[in-house]
N, C-alpha and C positions, 0 to 999 in steps of 0.2 A: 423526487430525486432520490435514487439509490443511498443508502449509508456507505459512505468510505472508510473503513480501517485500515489504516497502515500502522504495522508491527517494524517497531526499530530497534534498534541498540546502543550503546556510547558508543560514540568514537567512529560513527560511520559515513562515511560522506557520501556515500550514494542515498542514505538514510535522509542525511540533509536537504543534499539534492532535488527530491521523493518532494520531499516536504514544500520546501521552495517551488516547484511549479506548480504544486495543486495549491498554493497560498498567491502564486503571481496569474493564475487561474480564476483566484478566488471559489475555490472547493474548499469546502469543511471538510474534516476530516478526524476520526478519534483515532487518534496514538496511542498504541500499546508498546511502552519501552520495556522489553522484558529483560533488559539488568535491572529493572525494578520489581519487576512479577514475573519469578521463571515458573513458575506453575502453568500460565499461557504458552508459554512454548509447546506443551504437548499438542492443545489444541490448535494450536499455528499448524501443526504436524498432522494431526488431523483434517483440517480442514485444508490445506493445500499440499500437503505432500513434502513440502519444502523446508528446509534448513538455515537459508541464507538469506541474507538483509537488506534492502527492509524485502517485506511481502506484501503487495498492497490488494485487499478484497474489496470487491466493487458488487453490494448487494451480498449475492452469495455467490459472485463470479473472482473465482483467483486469478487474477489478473497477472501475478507474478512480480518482480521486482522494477529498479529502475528503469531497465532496460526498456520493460514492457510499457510502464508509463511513458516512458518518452516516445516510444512508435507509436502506441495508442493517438496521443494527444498531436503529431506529427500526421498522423494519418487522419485525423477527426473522428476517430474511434471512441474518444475518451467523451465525449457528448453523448452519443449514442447509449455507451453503455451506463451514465448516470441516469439517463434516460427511463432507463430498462425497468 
């Protein structure tokens, strides 16, 4: 099974969210809350291009934020790509 990082922040409820389906899932998952460690930010930056929260990487696929997770896993895409 792929490694899932998801990148959060305080105060975000799509971050929450994020979190709550891959845990009602049952997907593990390592959290990077970067109001804890902004020095990850760059490399968030780096490795997806993106700015906004959360970001969730599946392996070394940027999968993108909420949004994404929930089509993903709506579509049955989100097996697939742990899969990978």
């Amino acid at each position: 099974m792929a490694q899932v990082t998801l990148y959060t922040t305080e105060a975000c409820p799509f971050c929450t969210s994020a979190k709550a389906l891959l845990a009602k899932r049952g997907i593990a998952y390592e959290e990077i809350n970067l109001a804890r460690d902004p020095d990850s930010r760059t490399k968030l930056q780096e490795k997806t291009g993106m700015f906004t929260f959360p970001q969730i990487v599946i392996g070394e696929h940027a999968l993108g934020g909420f949004t994404e997770l929930l089509a993903a896993d709506r579509a049955g895409r989100l097996n697939e790509l742990l899969a990978a």
